[in-house]
mmCIF file of the C-alpha atoms, coordinates in Angstrom:
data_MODEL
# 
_entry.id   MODEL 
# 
loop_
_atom_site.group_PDB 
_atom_site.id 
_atom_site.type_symbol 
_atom_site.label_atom_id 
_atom_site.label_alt_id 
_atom_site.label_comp_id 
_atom_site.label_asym_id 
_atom_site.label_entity_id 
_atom_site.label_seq_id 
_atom_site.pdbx_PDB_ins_code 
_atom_site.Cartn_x 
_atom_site.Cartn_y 
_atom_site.Cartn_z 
_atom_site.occupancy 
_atom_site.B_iso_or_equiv 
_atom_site.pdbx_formal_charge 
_atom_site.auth_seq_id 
_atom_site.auth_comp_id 
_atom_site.auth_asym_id 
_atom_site.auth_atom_id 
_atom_site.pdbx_PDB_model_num 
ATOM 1   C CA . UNK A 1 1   ? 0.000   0.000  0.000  1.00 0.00 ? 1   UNK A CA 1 
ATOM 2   C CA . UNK A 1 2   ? 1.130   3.496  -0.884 1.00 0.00 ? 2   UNK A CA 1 
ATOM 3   C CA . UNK A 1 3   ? 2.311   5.775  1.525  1.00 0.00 ? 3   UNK A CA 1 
ATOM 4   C CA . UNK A 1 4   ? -0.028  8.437  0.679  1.00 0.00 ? 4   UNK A CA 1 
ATOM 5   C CA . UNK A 1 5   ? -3.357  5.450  0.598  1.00 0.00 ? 5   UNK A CA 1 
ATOM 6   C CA . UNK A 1 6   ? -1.663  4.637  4.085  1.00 0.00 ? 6   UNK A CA 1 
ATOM 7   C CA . UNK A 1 7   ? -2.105  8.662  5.171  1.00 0.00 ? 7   UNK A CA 1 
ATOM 8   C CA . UNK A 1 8   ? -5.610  9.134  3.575  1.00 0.00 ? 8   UNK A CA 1 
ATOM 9   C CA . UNK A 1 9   ? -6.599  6.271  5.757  1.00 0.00 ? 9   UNK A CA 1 
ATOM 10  C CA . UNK A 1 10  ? -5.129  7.099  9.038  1.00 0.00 ? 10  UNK A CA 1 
ATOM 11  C CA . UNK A 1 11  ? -6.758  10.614 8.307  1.00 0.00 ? 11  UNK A CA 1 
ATOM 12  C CA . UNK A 1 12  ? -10.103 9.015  7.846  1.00 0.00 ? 12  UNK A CA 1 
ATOM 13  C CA . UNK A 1 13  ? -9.714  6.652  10.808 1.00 0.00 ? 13  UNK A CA 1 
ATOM 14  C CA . UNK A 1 14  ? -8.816  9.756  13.120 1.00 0.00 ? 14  UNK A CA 1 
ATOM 15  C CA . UNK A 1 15  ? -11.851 11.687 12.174 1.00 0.00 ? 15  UNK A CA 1 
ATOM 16  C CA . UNK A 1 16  ? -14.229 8.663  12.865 1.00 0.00 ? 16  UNK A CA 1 
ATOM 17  C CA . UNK A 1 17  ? -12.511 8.536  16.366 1.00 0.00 ? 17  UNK A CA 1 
ATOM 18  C CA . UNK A 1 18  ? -13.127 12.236 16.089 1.00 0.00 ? 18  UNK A CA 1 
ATOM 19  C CA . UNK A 1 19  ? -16.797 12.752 15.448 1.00 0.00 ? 19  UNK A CA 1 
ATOM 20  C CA . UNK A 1 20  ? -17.321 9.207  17.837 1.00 0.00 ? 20  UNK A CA 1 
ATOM 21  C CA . UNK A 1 21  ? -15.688 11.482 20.698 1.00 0.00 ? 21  UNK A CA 1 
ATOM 22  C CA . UNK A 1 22  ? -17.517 14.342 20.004 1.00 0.00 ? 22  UNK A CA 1 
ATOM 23  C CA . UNK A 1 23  ? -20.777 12.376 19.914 1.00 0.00 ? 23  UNK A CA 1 
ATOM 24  C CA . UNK A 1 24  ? -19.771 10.342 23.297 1.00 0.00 ? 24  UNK A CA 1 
ATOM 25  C CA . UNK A 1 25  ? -19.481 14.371 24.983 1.00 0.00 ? 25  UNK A CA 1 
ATOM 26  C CA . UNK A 1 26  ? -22.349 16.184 23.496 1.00 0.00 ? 26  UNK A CA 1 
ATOM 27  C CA . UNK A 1 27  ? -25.060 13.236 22.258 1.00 0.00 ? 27  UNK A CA 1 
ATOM 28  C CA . UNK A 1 28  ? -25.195 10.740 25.704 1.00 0.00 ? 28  UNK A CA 1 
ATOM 29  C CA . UNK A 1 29  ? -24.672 13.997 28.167 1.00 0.00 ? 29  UNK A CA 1 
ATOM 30  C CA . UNK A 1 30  ? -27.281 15.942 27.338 1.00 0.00 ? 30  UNK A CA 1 
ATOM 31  C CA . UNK A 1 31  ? -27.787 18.735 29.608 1.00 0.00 ? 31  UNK A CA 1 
ATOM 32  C CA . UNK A 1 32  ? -30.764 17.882 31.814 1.00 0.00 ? 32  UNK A CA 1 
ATOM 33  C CA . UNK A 1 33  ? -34.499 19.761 31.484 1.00 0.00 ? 33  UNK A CA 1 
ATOM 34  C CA . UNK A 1 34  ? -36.141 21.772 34.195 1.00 0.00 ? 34  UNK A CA 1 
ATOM 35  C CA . UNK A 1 35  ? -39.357 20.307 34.261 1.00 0.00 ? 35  UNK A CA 1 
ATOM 36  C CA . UNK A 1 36  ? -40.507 22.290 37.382 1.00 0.00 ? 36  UNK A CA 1 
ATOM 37  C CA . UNK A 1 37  ? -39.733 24.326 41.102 1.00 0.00 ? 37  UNK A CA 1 
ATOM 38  C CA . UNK A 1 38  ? -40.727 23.679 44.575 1.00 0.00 ? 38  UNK A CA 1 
ATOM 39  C CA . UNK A 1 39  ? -39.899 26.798 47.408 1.00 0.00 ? 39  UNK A CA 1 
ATOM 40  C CA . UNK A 1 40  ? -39.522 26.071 51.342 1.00 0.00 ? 40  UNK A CA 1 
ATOM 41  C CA . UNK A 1 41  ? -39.980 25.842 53.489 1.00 0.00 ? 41  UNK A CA 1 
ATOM 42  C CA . UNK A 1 42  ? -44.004 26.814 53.665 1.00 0.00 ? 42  UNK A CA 1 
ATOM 43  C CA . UNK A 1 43  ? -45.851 28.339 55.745 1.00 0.00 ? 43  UNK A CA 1 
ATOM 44  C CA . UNK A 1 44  ? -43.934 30.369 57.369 1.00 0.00 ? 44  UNK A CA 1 
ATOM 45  C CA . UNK A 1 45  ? -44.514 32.124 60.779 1.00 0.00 ? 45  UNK A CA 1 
ATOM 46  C CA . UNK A 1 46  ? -42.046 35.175 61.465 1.00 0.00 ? 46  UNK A CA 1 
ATOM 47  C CA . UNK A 1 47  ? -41.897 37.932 64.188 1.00 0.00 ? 47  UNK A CA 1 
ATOM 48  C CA . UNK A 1 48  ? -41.508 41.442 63.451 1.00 0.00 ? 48  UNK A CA 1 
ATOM 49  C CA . UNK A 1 49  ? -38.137 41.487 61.786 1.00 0.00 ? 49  UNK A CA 1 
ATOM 50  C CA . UNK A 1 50  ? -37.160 38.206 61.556 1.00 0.00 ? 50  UNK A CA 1 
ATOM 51  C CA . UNK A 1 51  ? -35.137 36.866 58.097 1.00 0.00 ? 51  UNK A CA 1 
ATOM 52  C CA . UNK A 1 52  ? -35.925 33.591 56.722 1.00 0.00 ? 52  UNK A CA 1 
ATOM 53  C CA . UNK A 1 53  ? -33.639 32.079 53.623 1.00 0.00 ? 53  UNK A CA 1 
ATOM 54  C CA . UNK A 1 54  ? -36.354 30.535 51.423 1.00 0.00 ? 54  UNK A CA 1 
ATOM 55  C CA . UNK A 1 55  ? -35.032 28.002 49.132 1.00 0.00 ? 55  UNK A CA 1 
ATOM 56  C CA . UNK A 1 56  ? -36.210 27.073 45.382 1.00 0.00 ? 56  UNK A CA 1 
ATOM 57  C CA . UNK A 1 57  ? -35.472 23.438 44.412 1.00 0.00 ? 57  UNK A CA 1 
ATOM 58  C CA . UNK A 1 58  ? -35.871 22.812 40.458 1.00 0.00 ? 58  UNK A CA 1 
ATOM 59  C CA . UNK A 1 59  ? -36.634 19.331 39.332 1.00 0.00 ? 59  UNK A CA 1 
ATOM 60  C CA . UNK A 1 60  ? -35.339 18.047 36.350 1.00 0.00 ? 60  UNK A CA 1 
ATOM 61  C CA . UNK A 1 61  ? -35.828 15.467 33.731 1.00 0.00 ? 61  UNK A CA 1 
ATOM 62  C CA . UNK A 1 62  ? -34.579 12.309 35.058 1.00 0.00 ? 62  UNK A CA 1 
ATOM 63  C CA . UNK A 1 63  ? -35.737 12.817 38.408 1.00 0.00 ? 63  UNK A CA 1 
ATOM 64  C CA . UNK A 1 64  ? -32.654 15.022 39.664 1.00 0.00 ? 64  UNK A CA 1 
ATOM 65  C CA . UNK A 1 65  ? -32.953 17.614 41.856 1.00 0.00 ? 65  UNK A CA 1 
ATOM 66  C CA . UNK A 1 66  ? -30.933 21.179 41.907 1.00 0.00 ? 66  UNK A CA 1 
ATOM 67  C CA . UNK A 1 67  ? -30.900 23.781 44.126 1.00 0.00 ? 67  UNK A CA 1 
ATOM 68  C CA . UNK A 1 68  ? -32.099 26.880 41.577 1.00 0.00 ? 68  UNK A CA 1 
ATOM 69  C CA . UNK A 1 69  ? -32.264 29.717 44.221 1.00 0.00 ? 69  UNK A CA 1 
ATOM 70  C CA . UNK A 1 70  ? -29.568 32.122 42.503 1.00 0.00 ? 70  UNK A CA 1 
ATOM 71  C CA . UNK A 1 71  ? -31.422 31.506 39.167 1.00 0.00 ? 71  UNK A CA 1 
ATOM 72  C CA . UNK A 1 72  ? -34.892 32.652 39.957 1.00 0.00 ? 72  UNK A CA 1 
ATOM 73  C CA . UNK A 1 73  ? -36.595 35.892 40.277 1.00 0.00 ? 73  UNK A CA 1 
ATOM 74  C CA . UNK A 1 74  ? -38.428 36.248 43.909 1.00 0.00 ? 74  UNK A CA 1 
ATOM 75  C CA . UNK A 1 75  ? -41.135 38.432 44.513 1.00 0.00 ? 75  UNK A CA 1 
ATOM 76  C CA . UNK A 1 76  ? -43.450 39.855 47.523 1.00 0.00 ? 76  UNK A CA 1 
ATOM 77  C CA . UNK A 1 77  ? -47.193 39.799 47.458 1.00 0.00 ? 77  UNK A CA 1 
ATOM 78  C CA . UNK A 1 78  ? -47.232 43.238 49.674 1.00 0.00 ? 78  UNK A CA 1 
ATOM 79  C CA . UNK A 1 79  ? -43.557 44.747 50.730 1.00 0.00 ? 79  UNK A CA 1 
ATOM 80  C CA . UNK A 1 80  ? -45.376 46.122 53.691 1.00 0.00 ? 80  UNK A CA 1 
ATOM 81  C CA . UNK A 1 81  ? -45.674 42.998 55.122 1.00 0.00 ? 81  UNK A CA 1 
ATOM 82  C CA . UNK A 1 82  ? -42.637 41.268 53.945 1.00 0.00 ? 82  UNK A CA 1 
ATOM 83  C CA . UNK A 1 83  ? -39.333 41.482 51.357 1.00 0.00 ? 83  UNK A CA 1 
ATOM 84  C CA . UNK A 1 84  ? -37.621 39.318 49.759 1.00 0.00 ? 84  UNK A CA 1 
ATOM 85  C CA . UNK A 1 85  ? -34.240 39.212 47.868 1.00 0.00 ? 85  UNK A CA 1 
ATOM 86  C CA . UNK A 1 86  ? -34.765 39.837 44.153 1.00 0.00 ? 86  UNK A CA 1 
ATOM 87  C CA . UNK A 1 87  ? -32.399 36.643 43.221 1.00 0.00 ? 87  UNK A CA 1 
ATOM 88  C CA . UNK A 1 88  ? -31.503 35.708 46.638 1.00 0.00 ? 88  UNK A CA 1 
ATOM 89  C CA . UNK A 1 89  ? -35.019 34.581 48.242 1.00 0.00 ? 89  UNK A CA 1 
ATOM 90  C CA . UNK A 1 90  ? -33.979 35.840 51.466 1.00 0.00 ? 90  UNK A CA 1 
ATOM 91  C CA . UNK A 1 91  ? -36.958 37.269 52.872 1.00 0.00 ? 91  UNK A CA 1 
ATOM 92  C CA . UNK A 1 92  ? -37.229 39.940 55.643 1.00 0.00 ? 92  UNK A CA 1 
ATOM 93  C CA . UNK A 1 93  ? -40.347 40.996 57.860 1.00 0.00 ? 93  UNK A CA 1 
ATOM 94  C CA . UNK A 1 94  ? -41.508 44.466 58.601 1.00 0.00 ? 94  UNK A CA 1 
ATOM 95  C CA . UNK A 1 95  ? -40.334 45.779 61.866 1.00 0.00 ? 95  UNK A CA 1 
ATOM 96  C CA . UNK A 1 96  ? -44.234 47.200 62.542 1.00 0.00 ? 96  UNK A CA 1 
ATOM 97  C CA . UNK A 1 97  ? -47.625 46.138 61.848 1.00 0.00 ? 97  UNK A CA 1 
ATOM 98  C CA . UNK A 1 98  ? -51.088 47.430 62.752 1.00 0.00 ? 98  UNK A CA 1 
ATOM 99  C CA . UNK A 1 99  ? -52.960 44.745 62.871 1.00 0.00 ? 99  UNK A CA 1 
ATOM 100 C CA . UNK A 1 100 ? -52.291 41.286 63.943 1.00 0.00 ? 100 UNK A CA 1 
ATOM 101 C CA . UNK A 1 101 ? -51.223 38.933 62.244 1.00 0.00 ? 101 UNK A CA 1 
ATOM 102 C CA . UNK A 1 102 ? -50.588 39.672 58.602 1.00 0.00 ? 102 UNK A CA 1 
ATOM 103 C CA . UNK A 1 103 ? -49.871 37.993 55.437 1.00 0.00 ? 103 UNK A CA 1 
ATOM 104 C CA . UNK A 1 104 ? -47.841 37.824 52.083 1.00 0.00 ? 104 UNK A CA 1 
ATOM 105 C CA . UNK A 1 105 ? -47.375 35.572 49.286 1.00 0.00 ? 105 UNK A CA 1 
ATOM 106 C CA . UNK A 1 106 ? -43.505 35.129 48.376 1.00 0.00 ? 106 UNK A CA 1 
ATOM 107 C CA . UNK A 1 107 ? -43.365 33.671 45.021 1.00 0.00 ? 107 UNK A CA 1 
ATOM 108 C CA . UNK A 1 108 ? -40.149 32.601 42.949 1.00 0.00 ? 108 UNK A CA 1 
ATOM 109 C CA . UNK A 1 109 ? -40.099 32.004 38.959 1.00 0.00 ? 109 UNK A CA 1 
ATOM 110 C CA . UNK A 1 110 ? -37.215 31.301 36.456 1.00 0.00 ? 110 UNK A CA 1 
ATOM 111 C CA . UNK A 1 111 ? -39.840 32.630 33.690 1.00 0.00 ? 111 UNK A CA 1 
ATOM 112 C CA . UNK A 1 112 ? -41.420 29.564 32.289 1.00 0.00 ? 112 UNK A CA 1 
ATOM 113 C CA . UNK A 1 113 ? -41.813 27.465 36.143 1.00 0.00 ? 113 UNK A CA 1 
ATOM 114 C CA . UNK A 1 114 ? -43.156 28.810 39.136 1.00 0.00 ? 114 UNK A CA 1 
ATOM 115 C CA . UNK A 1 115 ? -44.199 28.204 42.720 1.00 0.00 ? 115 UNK A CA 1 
ATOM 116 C CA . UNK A 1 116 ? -45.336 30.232 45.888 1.00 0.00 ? 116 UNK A CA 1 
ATOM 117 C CA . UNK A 1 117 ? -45.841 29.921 49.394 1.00 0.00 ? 117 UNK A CA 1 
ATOM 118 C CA . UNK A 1 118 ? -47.183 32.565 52.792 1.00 0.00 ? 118 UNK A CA 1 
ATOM 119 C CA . UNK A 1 119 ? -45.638 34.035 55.210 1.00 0.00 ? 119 UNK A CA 1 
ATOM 120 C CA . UNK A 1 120 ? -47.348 35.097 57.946 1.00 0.00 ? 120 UNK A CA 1 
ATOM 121 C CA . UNK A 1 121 ? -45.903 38.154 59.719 1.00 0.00 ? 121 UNK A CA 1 
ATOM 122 C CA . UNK A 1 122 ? -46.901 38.206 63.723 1.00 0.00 ? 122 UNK A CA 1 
ATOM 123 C CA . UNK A 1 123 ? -46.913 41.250 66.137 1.00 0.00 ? 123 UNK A CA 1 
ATOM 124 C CA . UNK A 1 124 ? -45.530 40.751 69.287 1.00 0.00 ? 124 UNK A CA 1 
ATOM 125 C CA . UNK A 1 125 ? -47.828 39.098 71.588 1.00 0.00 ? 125 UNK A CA 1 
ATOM 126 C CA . UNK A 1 126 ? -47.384 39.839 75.001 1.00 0.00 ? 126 UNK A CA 1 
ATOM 127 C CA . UNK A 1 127 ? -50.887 38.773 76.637 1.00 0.00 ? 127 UNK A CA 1 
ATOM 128 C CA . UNK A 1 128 ? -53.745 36.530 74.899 1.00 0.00 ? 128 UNK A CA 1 
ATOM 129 C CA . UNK A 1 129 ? -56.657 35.519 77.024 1.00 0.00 ? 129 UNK A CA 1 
ATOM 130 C CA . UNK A 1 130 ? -59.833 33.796 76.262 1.00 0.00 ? 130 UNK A CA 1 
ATOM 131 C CA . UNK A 1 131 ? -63.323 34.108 77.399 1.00 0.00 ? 131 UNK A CA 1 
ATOM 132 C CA . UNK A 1 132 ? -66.666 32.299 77.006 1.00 0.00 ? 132 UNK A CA 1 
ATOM 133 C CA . UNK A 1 133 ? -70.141 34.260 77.489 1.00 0.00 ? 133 UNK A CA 1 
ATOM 134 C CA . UNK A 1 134 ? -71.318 30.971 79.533 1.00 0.00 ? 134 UNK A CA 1 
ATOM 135 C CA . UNK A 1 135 ? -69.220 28.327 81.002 1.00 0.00 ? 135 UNK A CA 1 
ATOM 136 C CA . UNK A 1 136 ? -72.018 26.378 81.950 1.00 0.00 ? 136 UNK A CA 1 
ATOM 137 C CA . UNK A 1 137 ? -74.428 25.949 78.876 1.00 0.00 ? 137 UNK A CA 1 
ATOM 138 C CA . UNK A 1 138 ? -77.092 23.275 77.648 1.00 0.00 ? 138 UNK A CA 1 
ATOM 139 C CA . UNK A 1 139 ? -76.790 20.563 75.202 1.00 0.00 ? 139 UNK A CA 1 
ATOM 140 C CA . UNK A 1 140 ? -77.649 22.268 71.811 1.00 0.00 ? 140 UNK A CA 1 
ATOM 141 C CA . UNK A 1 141 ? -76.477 25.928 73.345 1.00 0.00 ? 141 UNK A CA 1 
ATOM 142 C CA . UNK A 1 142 ? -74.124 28.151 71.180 1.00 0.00 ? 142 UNK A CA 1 
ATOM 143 C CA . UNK A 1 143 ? -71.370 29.441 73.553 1.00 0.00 ? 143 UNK A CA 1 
ATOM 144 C CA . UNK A 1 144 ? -69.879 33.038 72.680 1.00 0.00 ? 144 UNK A CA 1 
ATOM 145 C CA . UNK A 1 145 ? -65.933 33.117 72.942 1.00 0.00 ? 145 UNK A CA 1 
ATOM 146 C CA . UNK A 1 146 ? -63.424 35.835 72.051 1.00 0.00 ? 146 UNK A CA 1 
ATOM 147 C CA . UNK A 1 147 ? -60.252 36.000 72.555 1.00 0.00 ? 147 UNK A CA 1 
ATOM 148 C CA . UNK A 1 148 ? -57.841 39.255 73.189 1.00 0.00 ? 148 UNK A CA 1 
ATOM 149 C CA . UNK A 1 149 ? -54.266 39.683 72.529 1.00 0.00 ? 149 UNK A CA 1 
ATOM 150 C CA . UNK A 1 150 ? -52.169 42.339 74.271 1.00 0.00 ? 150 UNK A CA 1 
ATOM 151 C CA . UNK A 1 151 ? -50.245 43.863 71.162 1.00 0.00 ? 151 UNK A CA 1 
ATOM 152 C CA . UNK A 1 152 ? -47.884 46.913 71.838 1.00 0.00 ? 152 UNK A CA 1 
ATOM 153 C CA . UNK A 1 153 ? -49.303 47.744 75.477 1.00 0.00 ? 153 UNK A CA 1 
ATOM 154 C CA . UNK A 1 154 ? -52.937 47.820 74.411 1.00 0.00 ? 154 UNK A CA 1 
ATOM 155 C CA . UNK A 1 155 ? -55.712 44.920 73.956 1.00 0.00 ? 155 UNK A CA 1 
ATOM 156 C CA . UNK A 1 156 ? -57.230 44.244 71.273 1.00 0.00 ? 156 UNK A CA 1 
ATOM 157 C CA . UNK A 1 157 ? -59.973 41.563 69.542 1.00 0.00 ? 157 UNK A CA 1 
ATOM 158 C CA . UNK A 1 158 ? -58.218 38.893 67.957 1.00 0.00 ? 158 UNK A CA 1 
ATOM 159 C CA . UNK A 1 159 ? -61.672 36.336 67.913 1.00 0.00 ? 159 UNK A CA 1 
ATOM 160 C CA . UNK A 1 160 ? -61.201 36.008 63.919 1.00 0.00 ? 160 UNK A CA 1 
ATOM 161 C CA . UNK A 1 161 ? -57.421 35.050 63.964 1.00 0.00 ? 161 UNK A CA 1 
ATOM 162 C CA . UNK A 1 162 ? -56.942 33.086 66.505 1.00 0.00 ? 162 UNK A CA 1 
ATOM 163 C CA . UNK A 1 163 ? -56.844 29.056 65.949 1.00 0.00 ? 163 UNK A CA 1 
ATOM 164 C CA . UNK A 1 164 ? -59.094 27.535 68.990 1.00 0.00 ? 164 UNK A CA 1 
ATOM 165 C CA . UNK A 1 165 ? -57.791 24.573 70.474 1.00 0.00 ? 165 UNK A CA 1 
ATOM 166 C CA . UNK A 1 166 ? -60.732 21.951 72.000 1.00 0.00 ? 166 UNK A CA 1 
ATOM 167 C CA . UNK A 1 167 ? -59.845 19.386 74.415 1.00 0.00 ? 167 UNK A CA 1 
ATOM 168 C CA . UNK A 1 168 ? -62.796 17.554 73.697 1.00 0.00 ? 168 UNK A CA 1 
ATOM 169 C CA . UNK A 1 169 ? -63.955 17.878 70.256 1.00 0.00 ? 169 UNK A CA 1 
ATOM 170 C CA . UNK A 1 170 ? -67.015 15.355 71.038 1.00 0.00 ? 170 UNK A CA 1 
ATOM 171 C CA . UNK A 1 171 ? -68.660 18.545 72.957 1.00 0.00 ? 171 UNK A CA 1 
ATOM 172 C CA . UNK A 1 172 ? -67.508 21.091 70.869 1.00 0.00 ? 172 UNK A CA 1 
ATOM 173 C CA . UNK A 1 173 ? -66.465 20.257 67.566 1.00 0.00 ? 173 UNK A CA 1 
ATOM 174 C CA . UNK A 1 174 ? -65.008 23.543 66.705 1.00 0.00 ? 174 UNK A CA 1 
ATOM 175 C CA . UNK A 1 175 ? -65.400 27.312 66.831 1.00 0.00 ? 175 UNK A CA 1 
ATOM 176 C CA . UNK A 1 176 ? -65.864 30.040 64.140 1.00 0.00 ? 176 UNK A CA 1 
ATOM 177 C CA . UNK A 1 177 ? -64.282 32.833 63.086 1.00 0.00 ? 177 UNK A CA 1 
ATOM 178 C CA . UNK A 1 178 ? -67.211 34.390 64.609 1.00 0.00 ? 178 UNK A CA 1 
ATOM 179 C CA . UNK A 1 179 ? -66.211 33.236 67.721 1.00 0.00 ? 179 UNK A CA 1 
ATOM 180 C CA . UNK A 1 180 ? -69.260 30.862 67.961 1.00 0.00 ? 180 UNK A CA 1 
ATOM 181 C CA . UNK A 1 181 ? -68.825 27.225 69.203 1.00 0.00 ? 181 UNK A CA 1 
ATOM 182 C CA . UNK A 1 182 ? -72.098 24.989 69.461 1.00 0.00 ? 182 UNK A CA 1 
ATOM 183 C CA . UNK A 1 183 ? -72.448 22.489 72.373 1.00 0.00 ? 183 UNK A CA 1 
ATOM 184 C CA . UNK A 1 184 ? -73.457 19.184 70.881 1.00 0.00 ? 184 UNK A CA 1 
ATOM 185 C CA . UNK A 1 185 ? -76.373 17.371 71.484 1.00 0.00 ? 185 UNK A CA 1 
ATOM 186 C CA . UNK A 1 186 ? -75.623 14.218 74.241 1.00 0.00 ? 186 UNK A CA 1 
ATOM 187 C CA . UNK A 1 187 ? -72.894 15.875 75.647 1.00 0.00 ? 187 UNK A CA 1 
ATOM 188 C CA . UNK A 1 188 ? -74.956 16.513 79.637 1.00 0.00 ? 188 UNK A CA 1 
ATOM 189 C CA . UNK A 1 189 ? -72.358 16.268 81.944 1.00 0.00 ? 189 UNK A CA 1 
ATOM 190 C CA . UNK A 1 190 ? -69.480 16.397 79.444 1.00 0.00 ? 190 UNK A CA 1 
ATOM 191 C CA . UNK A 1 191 ? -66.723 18.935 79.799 1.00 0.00 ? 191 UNK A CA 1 
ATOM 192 C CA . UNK A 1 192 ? -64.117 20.486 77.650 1.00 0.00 ? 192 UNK A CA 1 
ATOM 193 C CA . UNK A 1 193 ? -61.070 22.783 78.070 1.00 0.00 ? 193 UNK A CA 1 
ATOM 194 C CA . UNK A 1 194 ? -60.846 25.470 75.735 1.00 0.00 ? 194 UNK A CA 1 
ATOM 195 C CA . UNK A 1 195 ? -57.737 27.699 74.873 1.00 0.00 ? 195 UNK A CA 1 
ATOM 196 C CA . UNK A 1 196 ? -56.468 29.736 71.504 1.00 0.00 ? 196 UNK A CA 1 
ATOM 197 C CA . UNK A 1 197 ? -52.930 30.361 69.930 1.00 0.00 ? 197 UNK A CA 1 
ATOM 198 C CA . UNK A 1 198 ? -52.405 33.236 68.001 1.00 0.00 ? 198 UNK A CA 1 
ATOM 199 C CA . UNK A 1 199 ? -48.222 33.029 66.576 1.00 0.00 ? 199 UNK A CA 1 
ATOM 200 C CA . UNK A 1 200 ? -46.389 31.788 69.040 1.00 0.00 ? 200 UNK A CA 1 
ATOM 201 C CA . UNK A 1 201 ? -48.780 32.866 72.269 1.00 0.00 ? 201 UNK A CA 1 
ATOM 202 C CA . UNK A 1 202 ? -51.245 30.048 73.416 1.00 0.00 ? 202 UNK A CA 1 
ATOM 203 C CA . UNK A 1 203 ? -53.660 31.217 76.028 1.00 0.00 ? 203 UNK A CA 1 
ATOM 204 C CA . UNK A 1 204 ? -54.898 29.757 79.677 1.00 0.00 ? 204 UNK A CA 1 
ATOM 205 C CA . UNK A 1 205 ? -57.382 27.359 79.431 1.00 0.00 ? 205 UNK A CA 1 
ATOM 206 C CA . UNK A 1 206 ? -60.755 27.807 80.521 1.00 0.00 ? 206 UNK A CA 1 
ATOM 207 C CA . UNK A 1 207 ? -63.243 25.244 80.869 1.00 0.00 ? 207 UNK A CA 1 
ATOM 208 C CA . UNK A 1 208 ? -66.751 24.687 79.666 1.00 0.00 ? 208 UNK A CA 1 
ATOM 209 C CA . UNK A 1 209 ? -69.517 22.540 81.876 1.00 0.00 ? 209 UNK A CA 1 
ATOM 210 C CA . UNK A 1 210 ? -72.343 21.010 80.216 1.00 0.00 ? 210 UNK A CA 1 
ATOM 211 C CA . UNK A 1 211 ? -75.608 20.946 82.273 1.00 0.00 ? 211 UNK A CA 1 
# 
C-alpha cells in the first residue's frame, strides 16, 4: 500500500474517532431539562423582623434535583408585610404592623416554572386571654368566645385570627371565626377545656360545663 493510501486512511480513521468522541461528549450527556420548582420551606410564621432564607429546588428530567435559588426571580405579594431578595429569596419581615397577624405571598419564577408559598408576619404578643359568654351551657347551646391579645401595650380583639384549640372535640367540635362554638347534642355532663394560639402565644385554658 502506498504511503499516501496509508495517510488518507489514518486521516479518515482519526476523524471517525473524532466525530465518535464528540458524539460520546455532546449526544449521551445531554444537559438535563427543568421540568418544574418547589420553594420552602411553607408556611412560614415570622416575628416582626425576623429573616428567613427561602429556598427554590428545580426538578429536572430524570428525576434530579438542583438547588435553583440564585437563578430565579423572587417576589413579595405586599412589601409592607414582607421582602424578599430579588435573586436571593432571602426574605425579611416588617419591623411594625397594625394589625395582627398579617400575610404575604412570596413567590419565585425562572420565567417559564413557578411556585409560591405565605408568610405570615406576627406582632408581638405579650398577653392573649380567652373568654366564654357561659361556662355552663345546655346541650344544643351556642357558647360566645373571644379571645384578646395584648399587642404593643394595648388589647385588642383577635376572635377572627386566633386558631381555637378543643380538648374535647365530642362537645364542641369547633369554633368560628365568629367566635361561635355549638355544644353538641348528648354531651350533659361532658366537659371540655378550651384555649387559643395566636403566633407563638397560646392562652390559659378555661373550661366549659355542660348541664
Amino acid at each position: 500500500m502506498s504511503n499516501g493510501r496509508k495517510l488518507a486512511l489514518t486521516l479518515a480513521f482519526a476523524g471517525l474517532i473524532a466525530l465518535a468522541f464528540g458524539a460520546s461528549c455532546n449526544g449521551f450527556f445531554v444537559d438535563p431539562v427543568l421540568t418544574g420548582i418547589t420553594i420552602g420551606p411553607t408556611d412560614v410564621t415570622l416575628d416582626l423582623g425576623e429573616t428567613q432564607q427561602m429556598v427554590a429546588t428545580g426538578t429536572f428530567d430524570g428525576g434530579r434535583d438542583k438547588d435553583v435559588t440564585g437563578s430565579c426571580t423572587w417576589q413579595s405579594s405586599d412589601e409592607t408585610v414582607a421582602t424578599v431578595g430579588l435573586h436571593t429569596g432571602k426574605v425579611v419581615a416588617a419591623t411594625s404592623i397594625a394589625n395582627p397577624p398579617v400575610t404575604a405571598t412570596i413567590k419565585a419564577s425562572d420565567g417559564t416554572f413557578s411556585d409560591s408559598t405565605t408568610i405570615t408576619v406576627c406582632p408581638t404578643v405579650t398577653k392573649l386571654v380567652v373568654d366564654a359568654d357561659t361556662k355552663n351551657p345546655q346541650p344544643n347551646d351556642d357558647v360566645h368566645f373571644t379571645a384578646t391579645a395584648t399587642i404593643a401595650g394595648a388589647g385588642q380583639d383577635v376572635t377572627a385570627e386566633v386558631t381555637w384549640i378543643i380538648s374535647d372535640t365530642t362537645v364542641i367540635a369547633s369554633i368560628g371565626t365568629d367566635g361561635i362554638g355549638t355544644v353538641l347534642a348528648g354531651t350533659s355532663g361532658k366537659s371540655t377545656n378550651v384555649s387559643a394560639k395566636l403566633c407563638n402565644v397560646t392562652s390559659a385554658t378555661i373550661t366549659i360545663n355542660v348541664q
